[in-house]
Biopython code that builds the backbone (N, CA, C, O; Angstrom):
import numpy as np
from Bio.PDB.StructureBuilder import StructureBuilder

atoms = [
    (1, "UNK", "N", (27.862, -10.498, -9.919)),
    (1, "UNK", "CA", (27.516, -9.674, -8.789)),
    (1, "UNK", "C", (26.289, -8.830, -9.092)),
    (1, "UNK", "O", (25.555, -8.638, -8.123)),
    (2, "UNK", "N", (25.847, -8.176, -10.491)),
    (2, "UNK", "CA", (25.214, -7.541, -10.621)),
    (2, "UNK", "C", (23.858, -8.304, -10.590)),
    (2, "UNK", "O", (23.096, -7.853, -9.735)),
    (3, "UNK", "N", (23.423, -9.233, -11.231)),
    (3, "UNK", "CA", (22.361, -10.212, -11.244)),
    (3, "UNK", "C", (22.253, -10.164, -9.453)),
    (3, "UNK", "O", (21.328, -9.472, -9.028)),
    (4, "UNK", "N", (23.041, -10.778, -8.527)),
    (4, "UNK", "CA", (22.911, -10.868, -7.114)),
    (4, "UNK", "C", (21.820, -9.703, -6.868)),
    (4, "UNK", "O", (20.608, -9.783, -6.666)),
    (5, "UNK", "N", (22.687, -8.590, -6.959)),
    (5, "UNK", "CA", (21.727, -7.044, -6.799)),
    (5, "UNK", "C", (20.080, -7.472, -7.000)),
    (5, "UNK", "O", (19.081, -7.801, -6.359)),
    (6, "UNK", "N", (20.461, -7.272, -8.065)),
    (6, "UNK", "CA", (18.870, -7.445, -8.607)),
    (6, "UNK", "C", (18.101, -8.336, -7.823)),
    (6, "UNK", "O", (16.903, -8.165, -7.597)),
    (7, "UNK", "N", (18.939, -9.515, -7.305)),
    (7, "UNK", "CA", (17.699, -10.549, -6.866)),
    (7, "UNK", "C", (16.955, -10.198, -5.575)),
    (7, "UNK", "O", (15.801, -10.451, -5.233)),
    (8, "UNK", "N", (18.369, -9.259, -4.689)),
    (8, "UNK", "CA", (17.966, -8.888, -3.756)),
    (8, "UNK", "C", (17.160, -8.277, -3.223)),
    (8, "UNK", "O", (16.418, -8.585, -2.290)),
    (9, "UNK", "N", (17.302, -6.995, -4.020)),
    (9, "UNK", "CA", (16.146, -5.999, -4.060)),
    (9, "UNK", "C", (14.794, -6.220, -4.546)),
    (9, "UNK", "O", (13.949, -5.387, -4.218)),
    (10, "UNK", "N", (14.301, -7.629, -5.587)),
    (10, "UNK", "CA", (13.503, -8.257, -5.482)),
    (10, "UNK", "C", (12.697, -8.826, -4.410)),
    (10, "UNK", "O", (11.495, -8.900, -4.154)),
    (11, "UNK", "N", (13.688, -9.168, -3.924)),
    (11, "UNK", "CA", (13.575, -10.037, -2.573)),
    (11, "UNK", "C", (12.761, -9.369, -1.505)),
    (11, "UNK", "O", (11.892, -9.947, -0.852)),
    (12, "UNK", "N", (13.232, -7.634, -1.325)),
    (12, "UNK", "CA", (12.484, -6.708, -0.372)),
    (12, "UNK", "C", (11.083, -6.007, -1.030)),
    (12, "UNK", "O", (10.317, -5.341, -0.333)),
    (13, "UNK", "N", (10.871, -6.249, -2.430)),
    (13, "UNK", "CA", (9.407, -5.324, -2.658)),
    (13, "UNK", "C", (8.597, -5.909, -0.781)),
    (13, "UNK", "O", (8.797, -6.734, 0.109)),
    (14, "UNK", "N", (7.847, -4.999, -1.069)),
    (14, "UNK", "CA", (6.700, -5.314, -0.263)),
    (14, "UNK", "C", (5.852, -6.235, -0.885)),
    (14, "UNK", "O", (6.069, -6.737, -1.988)),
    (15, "UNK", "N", (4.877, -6.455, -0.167)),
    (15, "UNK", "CA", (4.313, -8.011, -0.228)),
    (15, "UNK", "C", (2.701, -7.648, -1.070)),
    (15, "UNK", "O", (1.883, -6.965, -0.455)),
    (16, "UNK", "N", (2.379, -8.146, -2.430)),
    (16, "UNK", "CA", (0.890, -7.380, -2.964)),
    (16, "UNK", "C", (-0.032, -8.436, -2.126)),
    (16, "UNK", "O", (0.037, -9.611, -1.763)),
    (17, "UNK", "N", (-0.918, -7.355, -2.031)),
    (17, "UNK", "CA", (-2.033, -8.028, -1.589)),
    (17, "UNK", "C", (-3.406, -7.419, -2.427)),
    (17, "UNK", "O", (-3.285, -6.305, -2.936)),
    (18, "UNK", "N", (-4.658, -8.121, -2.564)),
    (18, "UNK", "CA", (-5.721, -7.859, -3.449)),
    (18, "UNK", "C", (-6.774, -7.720, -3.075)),
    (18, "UNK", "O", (-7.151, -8.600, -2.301)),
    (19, "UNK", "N", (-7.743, -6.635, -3.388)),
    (19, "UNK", "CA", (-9.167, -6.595, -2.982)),
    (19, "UNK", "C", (-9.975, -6.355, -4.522)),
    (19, "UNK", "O", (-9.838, -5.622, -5.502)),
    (20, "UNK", "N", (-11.079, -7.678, -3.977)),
    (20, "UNK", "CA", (-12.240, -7.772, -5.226)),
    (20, "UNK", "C", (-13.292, -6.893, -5.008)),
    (20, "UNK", "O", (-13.192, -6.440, -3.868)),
    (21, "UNK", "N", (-14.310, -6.428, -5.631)),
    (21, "UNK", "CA", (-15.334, -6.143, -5.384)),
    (21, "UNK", "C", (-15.913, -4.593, -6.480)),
    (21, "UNK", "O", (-14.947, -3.849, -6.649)),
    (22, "UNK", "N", (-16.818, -4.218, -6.964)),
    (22, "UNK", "CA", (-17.442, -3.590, -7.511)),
    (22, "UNK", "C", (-17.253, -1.967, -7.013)),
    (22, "UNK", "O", (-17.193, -1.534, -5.862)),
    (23, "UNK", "N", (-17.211, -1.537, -7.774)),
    (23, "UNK", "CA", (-16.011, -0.047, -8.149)),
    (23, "UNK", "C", (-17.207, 1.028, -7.819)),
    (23, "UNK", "O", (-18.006, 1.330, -8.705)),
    (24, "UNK", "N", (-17.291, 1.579, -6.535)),
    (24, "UNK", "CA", (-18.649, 2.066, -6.722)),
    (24, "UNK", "C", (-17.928, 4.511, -6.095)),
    (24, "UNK", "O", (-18.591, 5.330, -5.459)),
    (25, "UNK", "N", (-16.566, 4.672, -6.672)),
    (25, "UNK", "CA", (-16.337, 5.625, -6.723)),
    (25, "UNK", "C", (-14.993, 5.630, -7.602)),
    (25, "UNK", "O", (-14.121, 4.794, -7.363)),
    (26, "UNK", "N", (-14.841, 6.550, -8.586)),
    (26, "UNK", "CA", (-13.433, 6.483, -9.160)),
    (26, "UNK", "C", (-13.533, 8.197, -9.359)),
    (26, "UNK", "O", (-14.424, 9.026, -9.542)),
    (27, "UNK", "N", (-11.730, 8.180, -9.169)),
    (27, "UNK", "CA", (-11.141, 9.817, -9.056)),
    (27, "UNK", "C", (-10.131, 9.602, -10.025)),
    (27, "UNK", "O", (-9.841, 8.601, -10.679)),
    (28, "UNK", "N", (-9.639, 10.780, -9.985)),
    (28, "UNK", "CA", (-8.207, 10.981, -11.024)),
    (28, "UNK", "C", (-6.687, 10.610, -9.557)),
    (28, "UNK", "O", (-5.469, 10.656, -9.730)),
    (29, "UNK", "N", (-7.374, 10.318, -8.416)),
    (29, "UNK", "CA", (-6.367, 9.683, -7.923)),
    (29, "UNK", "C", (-6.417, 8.590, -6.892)),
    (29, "UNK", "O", (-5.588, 8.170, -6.085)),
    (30, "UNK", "N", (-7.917, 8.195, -7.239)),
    (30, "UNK", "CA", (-8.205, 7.079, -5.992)),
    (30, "UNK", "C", (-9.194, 5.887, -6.975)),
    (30, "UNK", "O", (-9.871, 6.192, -7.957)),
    (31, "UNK", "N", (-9.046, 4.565, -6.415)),
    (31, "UNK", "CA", (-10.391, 3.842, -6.557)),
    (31, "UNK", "C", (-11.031, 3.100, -5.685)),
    (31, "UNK", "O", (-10.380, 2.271, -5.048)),
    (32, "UNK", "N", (-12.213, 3.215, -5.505)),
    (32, "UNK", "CA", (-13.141, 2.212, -3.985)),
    (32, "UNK", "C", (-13.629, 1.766, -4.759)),
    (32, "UNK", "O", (-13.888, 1.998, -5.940)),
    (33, "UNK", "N", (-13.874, 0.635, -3.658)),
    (33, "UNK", "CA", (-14.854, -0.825, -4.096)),
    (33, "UNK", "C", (-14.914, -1.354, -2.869)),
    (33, "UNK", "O", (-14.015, -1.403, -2.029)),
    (34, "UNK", "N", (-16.517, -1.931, -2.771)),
    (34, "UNK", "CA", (-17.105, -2.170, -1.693)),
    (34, "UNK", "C", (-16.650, -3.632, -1.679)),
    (34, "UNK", "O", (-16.682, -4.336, -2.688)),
    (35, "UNK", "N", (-16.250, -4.026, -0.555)),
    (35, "UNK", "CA", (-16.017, -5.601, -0.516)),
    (35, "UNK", "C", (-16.599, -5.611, 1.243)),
    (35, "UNK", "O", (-16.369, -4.855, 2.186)),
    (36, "UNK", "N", (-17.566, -7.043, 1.074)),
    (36, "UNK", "CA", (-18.583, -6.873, 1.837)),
    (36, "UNK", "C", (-19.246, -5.550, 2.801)),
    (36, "UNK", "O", (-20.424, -5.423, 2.466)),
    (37, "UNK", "N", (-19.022, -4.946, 3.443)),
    (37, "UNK", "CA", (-19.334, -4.023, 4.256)),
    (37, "UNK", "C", (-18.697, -2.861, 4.264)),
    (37, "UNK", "O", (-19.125, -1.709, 4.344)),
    (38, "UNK", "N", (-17.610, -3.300, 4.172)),
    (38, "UNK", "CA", (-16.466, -2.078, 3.970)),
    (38, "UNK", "C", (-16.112, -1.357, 2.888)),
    (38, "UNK", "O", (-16.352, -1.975, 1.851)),
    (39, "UNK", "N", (-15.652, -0.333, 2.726)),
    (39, "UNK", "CA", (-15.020, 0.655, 1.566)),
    (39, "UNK", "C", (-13.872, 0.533, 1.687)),
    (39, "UNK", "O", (-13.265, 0.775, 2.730)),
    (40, "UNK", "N", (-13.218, 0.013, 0.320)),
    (40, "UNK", "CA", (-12.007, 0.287, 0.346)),
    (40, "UNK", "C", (-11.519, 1.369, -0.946)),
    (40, "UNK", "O", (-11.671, 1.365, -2.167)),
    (41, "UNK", "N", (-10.732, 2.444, 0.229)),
    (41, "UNK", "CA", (-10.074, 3.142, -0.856)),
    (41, "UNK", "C", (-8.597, 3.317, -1.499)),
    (41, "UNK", "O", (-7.665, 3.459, -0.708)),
    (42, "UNK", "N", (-8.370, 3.315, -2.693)),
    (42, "UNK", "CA", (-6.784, 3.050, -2.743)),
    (42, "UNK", "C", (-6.477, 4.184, -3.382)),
    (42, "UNK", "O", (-7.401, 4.872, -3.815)),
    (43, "UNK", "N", (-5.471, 4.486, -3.514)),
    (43, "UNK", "CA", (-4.780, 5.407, -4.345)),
    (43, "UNK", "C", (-4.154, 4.649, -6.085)),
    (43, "UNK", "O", (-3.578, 3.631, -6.471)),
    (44, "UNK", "N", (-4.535, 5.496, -6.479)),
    (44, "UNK", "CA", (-4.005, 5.118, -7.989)),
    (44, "UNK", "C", (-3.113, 5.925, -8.507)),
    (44, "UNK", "O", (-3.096, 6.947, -7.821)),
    (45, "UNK", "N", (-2.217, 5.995, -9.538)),
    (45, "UNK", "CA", (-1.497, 7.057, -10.744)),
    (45, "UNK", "C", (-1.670, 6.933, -11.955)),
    (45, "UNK", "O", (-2.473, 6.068, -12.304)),
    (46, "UNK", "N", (-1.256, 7.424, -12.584)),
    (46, "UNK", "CA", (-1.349, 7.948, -14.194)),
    (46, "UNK", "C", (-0.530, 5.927, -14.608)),
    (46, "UNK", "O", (-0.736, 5.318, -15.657)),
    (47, "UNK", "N", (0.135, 5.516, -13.675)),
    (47, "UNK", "CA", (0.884, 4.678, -14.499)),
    (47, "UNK", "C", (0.116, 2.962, -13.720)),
    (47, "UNK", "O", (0.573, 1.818, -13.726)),
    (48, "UNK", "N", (-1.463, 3.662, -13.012)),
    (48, "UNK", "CA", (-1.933, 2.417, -12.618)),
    (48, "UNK", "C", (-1.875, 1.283, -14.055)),
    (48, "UNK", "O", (-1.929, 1.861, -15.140)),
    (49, "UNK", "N", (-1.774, -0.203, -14.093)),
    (49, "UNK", "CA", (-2.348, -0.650, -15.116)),
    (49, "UNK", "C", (-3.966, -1.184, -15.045)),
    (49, "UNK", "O", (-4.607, -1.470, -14.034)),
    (50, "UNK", "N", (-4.465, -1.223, -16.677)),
    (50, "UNK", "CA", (-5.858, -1.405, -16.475)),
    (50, "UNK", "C", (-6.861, -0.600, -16.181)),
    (50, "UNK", "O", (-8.051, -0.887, -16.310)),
    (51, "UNK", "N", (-6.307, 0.680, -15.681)),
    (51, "UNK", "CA", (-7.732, 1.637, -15.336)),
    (51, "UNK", "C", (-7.978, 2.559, -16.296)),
    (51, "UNK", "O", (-8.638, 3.557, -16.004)),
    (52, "UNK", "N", (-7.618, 2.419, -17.245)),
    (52, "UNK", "CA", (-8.141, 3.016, -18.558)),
    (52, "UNK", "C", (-9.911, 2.586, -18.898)),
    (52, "UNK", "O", (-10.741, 3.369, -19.360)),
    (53, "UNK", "N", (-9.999, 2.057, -18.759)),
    (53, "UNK", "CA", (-11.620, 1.190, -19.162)),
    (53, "UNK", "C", (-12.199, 1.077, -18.011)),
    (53, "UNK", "O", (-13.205, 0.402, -18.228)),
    (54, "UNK", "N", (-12.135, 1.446, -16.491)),
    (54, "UNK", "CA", (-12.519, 0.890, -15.363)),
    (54, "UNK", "C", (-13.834, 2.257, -15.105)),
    (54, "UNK", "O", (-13.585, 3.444, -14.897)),
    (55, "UNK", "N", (-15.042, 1.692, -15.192)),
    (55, "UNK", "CA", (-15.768, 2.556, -14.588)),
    (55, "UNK", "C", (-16.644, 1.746, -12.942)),
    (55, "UNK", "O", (-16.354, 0.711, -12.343)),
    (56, "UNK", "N", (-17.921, 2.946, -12.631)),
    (56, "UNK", "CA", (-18.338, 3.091, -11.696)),
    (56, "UNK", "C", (-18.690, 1.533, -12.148)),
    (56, "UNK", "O", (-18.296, 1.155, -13.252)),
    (57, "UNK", "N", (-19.672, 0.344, -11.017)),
    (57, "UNK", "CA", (-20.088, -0.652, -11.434)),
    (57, "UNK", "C", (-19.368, -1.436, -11.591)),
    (57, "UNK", "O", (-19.205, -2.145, -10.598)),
    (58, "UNK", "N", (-18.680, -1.737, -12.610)),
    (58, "UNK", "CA", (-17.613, -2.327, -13.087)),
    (58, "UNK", "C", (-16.919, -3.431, -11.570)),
    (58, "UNK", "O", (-16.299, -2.893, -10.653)),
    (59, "UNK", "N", (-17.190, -4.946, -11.602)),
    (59, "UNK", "CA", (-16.461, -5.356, -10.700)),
    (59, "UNK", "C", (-14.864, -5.751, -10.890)),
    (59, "UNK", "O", (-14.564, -6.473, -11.841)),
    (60, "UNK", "N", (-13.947, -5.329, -10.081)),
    (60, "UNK", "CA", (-12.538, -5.392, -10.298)),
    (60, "UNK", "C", (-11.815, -6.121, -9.023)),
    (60, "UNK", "O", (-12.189, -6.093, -7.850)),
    (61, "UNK", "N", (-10.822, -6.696, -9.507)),
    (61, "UNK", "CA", (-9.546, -7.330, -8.205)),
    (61, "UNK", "C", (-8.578, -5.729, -8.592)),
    (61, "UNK", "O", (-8.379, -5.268, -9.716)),
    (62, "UNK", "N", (-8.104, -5.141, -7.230)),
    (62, "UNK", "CA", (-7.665, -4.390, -6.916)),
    (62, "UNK", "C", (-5.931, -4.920, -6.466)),
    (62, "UNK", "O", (-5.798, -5.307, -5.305)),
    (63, "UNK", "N", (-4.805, -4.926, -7.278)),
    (63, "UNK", "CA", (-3.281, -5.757, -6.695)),
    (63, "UNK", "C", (-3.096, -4.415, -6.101)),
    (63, "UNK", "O", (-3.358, -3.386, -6.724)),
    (64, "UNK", "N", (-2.570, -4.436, -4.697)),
    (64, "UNK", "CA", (-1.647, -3.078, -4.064)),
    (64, "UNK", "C", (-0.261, -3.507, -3.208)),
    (64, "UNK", "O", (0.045, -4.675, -2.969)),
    (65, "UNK", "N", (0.212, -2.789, -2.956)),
    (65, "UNK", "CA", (1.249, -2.760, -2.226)),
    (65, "UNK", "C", (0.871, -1.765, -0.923)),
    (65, "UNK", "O", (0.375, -0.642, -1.016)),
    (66, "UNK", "N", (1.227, -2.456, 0.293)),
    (66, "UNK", "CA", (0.966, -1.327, 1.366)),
    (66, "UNK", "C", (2.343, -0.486, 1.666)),
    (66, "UNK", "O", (3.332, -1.182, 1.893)),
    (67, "UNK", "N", (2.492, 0.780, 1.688)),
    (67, "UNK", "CA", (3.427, 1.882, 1.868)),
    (67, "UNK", "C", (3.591, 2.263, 2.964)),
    (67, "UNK", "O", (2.524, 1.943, 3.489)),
    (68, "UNK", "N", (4.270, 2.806, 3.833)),
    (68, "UNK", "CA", (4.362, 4.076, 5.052)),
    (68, "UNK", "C", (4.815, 5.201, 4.352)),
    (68, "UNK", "O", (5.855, 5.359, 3.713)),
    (69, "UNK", "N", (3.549, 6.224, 4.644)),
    (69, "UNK", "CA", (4.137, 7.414, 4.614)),
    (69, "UNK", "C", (4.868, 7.923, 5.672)),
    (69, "UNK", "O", (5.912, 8.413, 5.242)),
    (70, "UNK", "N", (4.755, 8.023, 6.968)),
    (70, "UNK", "CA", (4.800, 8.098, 8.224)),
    (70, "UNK", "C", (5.319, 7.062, 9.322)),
    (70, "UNK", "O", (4.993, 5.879, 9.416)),
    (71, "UNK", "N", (5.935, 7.560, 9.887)),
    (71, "UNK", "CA", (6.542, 6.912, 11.015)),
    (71, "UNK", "C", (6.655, 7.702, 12.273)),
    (71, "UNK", "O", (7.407, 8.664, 12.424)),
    (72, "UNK", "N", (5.771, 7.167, 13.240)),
    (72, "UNK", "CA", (5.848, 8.318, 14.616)),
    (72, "UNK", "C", (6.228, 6.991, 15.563)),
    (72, "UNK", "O", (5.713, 5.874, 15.520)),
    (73, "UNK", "N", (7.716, 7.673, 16.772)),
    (73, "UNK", "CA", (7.669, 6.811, 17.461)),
    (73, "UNK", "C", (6.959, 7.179, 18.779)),
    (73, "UNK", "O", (6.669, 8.288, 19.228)),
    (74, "UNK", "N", (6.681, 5.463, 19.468)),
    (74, "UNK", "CA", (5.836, 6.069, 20.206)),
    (74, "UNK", "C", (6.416, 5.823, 21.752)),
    (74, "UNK", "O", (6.068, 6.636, 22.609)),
    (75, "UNK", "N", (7.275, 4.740, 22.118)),
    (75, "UNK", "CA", (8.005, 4.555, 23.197)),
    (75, "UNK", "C", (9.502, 3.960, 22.174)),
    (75, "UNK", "O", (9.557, 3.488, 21.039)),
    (76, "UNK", "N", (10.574, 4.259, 23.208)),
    (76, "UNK", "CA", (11.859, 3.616, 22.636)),
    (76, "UNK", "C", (12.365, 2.488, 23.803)),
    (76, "UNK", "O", (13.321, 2.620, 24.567)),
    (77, "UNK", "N", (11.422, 1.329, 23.705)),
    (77, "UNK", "CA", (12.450, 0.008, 24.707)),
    (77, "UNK", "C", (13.464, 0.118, 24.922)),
    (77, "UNK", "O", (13.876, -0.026, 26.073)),
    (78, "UNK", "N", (14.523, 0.510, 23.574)),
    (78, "UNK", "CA", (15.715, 0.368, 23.439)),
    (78, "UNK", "C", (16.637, 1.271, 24.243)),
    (78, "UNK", "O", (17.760, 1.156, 24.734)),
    (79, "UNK", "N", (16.087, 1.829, 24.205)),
    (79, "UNK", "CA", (16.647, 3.110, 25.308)),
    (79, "UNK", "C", (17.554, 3.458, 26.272)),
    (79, "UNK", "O", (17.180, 4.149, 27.219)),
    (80, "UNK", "N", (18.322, 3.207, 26.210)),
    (80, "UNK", "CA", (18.875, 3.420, 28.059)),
    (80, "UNK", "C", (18.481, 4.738, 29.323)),
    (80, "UNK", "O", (18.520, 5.911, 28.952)),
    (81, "UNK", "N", (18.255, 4.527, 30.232)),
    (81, "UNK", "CA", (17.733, 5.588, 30.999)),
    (81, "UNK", "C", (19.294, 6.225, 31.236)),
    (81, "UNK", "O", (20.373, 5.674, 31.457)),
    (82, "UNK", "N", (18.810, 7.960, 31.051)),
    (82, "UNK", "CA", (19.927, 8.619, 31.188)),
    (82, "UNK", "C", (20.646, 8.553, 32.701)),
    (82, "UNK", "O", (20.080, 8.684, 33.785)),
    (83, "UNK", "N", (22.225, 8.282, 32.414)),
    (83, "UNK", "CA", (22.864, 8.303, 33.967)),
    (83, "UNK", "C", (22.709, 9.388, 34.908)),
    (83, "UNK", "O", (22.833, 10.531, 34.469)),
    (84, "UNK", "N", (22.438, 9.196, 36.232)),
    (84, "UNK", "CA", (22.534, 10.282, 37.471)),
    (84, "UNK", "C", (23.921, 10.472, 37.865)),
    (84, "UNK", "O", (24.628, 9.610, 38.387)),
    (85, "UNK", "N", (24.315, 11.870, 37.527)),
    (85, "UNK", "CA", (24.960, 12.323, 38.729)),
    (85, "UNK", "C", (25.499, 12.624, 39.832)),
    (85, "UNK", "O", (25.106, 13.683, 40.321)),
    (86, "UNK", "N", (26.357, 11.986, 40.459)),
    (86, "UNK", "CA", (26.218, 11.579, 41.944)),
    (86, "UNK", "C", (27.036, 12.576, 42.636)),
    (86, "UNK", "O", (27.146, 12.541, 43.862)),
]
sb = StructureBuilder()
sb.init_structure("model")
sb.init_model(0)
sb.init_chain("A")
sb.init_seg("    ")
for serial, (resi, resn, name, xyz) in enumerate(atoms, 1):
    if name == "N":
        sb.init_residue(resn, " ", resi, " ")
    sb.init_atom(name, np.array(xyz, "f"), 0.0, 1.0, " ", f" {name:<3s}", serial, name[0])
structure = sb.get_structure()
C-alpha cells in the first residue's frame, strides 16, 4: 500500500516544462533569459540545482514547474440561482 502512495503522488507533480536561452539578469531570487524576443523571468531558491556557477551571459535550459499562487473566482456556472419567495 505504501509504494501505491508514492506512485500516486508522483503521478500529480505538475508537469516541467523548459526555457533555453542566455542569462542576461541573475538575483538572489530570480533568473531571466532572453529566448527570442521575450524575457523570461523565473524564480529560483537557495536549493535551485546548478546555479552555483551560472552567471550573466552564460547560455542555460531553465527546468520549472508552473505554481498558483492565487486563485480568484470569477463567475460560478455551478451555481444555483437563489430560490424566490412566493
Amino acid at each position: 500500500m505504501f509504494t501505491t502512495t508514492v506512485a500516486s503522488a508522483r503521478a500529480e507533480e505538475a508537469k516541467t516544462y523548459q526555457v533555453t536561452g542566455p542569462v542576461i539578469e541573475l538575483t538572489d531570487s530570480t533568473i531571466t533569459v532572453q529566448k527570442d524576443t521575450d524575457k523570461w523571468q523565473i524564480a529560483r531558491s537557495k536549493g535551485t540545482k546548478g546555479i552555483a556557477d551560472v552567471k550573466v551571459g552564460d547560455k542555460v535550459t531553465i527546468y520549472y514547474r508552473m505554481v498558483a499562487t492565487e486563485v480568484e473566482v470569477k463567475s460560478n456556472a455551478a451555481a444555483k440561482p437563489a430560490k424566490k419567495d412566493k
